[in-house]
N, C-alpha and C positions, 0 to 999 in steps of 0.2 A: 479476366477471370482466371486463365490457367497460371498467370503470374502470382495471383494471390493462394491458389492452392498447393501451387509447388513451395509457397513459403511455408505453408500450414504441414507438409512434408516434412521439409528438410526443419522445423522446428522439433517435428515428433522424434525424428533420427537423432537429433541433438540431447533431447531430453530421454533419449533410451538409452545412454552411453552411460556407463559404471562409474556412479557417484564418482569423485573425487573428496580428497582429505580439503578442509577448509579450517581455517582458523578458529579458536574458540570466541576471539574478541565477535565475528562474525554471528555467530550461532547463539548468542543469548546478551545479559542482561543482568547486573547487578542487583538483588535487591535493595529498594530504599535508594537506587541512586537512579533517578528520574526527573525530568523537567515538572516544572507545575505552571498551569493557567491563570494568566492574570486578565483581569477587565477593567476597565474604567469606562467615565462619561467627563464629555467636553465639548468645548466649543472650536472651530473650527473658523478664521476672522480673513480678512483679506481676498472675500470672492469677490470674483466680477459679475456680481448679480445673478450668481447660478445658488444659491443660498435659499433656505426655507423659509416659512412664515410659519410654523406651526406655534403653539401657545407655550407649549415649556420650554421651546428655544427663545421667545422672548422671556418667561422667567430667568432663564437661565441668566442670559446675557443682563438682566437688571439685577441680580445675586451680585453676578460678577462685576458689574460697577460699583454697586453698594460697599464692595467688599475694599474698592480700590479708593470709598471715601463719595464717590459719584453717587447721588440721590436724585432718581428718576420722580417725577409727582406721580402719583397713584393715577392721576388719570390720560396717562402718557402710555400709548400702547409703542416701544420700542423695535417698532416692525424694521428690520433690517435688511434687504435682500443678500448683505456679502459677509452672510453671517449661518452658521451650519450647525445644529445639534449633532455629535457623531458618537459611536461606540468604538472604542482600544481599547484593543488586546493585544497579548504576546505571550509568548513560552519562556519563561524564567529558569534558565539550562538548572541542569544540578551543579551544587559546589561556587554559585555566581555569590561574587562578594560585594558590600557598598563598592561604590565608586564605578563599577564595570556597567558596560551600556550593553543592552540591547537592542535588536529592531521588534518595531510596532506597524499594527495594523488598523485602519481608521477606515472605518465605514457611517456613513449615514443612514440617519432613522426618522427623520424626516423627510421632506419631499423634496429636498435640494436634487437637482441636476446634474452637478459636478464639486466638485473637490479641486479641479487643478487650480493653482495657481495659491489656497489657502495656506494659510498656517496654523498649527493644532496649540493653544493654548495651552498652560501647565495644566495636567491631566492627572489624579491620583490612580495608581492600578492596584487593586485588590485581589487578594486570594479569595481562595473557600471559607475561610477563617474570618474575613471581614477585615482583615488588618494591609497595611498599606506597604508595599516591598519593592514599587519602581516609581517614578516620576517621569511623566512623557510631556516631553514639548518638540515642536519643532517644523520644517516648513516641509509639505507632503511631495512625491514624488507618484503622480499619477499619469499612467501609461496609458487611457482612454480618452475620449473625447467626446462632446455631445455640440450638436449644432441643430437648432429650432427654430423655422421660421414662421411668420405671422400668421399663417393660414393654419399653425398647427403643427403641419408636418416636421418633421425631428430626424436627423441623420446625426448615428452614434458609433463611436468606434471602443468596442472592447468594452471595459467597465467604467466611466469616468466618475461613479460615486463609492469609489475604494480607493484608497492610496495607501504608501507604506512608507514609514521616516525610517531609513538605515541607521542605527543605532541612536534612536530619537528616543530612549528612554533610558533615566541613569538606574541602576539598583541601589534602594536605601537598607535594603533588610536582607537578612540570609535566613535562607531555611534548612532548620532543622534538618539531619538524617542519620541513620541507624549506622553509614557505613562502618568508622571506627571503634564498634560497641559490640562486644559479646568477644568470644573465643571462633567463632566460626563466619562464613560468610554463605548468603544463598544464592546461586546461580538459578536464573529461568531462561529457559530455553524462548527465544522467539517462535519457533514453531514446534510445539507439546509432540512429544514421541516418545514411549518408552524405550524403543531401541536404543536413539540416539543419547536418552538419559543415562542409559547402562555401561555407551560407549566414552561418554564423559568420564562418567566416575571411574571405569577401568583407566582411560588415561593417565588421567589426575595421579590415581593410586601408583600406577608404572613409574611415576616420577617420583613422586613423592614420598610413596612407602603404603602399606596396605593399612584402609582403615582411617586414611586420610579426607576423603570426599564418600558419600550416599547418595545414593538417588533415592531423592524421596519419594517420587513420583514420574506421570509423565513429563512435567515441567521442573523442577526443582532439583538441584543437587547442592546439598548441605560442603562445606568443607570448612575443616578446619584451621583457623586465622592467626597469625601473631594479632597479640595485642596495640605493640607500639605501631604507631601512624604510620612512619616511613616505612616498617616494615613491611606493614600491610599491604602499602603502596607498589612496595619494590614486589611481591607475593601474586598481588595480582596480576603485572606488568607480565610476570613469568605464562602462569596460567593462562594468561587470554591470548600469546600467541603459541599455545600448544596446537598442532595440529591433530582433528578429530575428521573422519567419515563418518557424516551425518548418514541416518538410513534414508533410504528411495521413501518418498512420498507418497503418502494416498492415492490407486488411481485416480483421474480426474480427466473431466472435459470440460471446458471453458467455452461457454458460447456468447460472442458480443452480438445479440439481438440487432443490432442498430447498425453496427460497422460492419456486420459478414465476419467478424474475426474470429477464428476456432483454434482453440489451440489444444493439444491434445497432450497429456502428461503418462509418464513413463507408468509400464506394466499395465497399462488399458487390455482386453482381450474382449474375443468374441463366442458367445454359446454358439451353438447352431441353429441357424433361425432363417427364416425366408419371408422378403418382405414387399411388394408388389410397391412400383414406385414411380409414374408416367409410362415411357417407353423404350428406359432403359431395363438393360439386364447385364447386372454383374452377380458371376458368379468366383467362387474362392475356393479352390477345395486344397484338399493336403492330404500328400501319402510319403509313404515309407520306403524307402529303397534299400533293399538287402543286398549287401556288396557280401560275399561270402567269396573266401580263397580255395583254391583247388586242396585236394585230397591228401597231398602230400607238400606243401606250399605253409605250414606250420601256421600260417597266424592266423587272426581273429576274425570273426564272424563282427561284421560293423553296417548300424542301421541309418541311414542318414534320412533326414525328412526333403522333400518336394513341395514347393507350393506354384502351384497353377494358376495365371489370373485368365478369366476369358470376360472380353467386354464388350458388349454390344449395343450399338445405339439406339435400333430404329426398331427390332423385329418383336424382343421381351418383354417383358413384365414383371420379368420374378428376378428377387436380389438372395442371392443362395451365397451361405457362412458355412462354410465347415467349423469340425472344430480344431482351435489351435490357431486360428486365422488372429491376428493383430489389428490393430484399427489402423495400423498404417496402412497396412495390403490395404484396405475400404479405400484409403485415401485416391491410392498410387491407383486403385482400380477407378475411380472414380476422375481426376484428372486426366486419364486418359482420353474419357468423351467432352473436356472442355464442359463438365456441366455447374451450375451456380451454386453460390455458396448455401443459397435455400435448399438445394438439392442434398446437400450434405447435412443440414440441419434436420430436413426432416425426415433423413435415413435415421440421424443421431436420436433422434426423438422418438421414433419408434422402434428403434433397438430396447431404448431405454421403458418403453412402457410393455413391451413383450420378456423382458427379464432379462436378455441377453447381453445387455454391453454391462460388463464385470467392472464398473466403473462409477464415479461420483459423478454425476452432469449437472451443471451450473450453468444459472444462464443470466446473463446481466442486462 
């Protein structure tokens, strides 16, 4: 337990240290230049009897024979066991051209068992649009396993009814984008901040010339584009490694319900507040120290601050914040009785329902 709050510590210490400049390619996001979702449906051939019976995987599989010249009688139900209904998908990068392959994703929708060992018949993947932009075949690479014995019982490692074909789909179609089109380009920040939008566009402008880039918002900064391709090309190549300091973050606390995991984000603080909590008692207080020089010693009157932790295990009740306290002091005060990460949860929980923790609390 005190291993994992000293970690929850020395993270807070980390994330309290004065931004650094980070790259712009880092900090956003082209408009119109994004991946898109592809799907399809297929069959999935070559199980070792881990395969489904459901009824449109036997249509399926009599489609696909009909298709190949093979005519089933109508009164021939095509039950297969090493045969798999699946759904592919994949992410169609931006700027992917025919010919370039990507990887696919094949999962089951029927009641099959496993995937390993199949192979994914030619599979057509469709957009939003309904129109057809990659073609997946190929023999799956499934990391899981499933063993079932007669009585029922089933021992299973990991997922074995999901696999993935490393570049098991070719691209037939290109899509469309806005990039090479207008006099301007729009940048979106990955995380919306007016400051950091403001600090963009002054960059951009320091390079460029004034009047170059706007911010149009919290997200969005407009700039303006060559026309020709390459140039555009070479323009942005410049711009996205400009270095920018993004602004400090929302405060924030992060709580993993499930793992104990807390992670506490930079500029958090504490009102003054007193919280009754088992049989500990940490108290936090904060003062001022007046260093003044002698009468004739010419310099300055200088106030530095103290902060006080006192922790007790056994005797208290009362969790005492002055104000000006950090939610690290809580931490550092709190690691010091070795107490559990519920114990820090639900100080964090009642800080936050009595108004005090100056802070966003999430809790996943």
């Amino acid at each position: 337990m005190m291993k994992r709050f000293w970690i929850i510590t020395l993270l807070t210490a980390f994330l309290s240290t004065t931004a650094q400049a980070e790259r712009l390619k880092d900090l956003m996001t082209v408009a119109g230049v994004r991946s898109n979702q592809l799907v399809g449906y297929g069959l999935v051939v070559g199980l070792d009897g881990t395969g489904d019976k459901t009824s449109f995987t036997s249509a399926t599989f009599r489609n696909m024979l009909n298709n190949f010249g093979v005519a089933i009688p109508p009164n021939i139900d095509p039950k297969s066991k090493n045969i798999a209904a699946v759904a592919v998908h994949a992410d169609l990068p931006p700027f992917s051209k025919p010919g370039q392959v990507i990887d696919v994703t094949v999962s089951t929708i029927g009641d099959a068992k496993s995937l390993r060992g199949g192979s994914l018949i030619m599979a057509p993947l469709k957009g939003a649009d309904g129109q057809v932009y990659a073609i997946a075949q190929g023999n799956l690479v499934v990391s899981g396993f499933g063993i079932q014995g007669a009585d029922g019982s089933r021992l299973s490692l990991n997922v074995p009814s999901v696999g993935r074909i490393p570049g098991g789909a070719s691209v037939e179609r290109t899509v469309p984008n806005a990039f090479g089109k207008g006099d301007s380009l729009v940048l979106n920040l990955n995380h919306p901040d007016f400051t950091t939008a403001r600090r963009v566009a002054e960059q951009i402008n320091s390079l460029l010339g004034p009047g170059m880039a706007q911010a149009m918002d919290a997200t969005s900064i407009r700039v303006s584009a060559p026309r020709d391709a390459n140039q555009r090309v070479s323009f942005l190549s410049v711009l996205e490694n400009l270095n920018v300091q993004p602004a400090q973050e929302v405060a924030k606390v992060i709580i993993n319900s499930r793992t104990g995991t807390i992670i506490i984000g930079q500029n958090v603080r504490v009102s003054p507040v007193a919280i009754t909590h088992g049989g500990m008692t940490v108290a936090i207080t904060e003062d001022l120290n007046v260093d003044q020089p002698g009468a004739l010693a010419g310099g300055e009157t200088v106030i530095t601050p103290r902060t006080g932790i006192e922790v007790d295990a056994g005797s208290g009740h009362m969790f005492e914040f002055s104000p000006g306290a950090s939610l690290q002091d809580i931490v550092e005060a709190v690691n010091q009785v070795g107490a559990a990460p519920g114990d820090l949860m639900a100080i964090l929980e009642a800080l936050r329902q009595a108004g005090a923790l100056k802070a966003e609390l999430i809790v996943i």
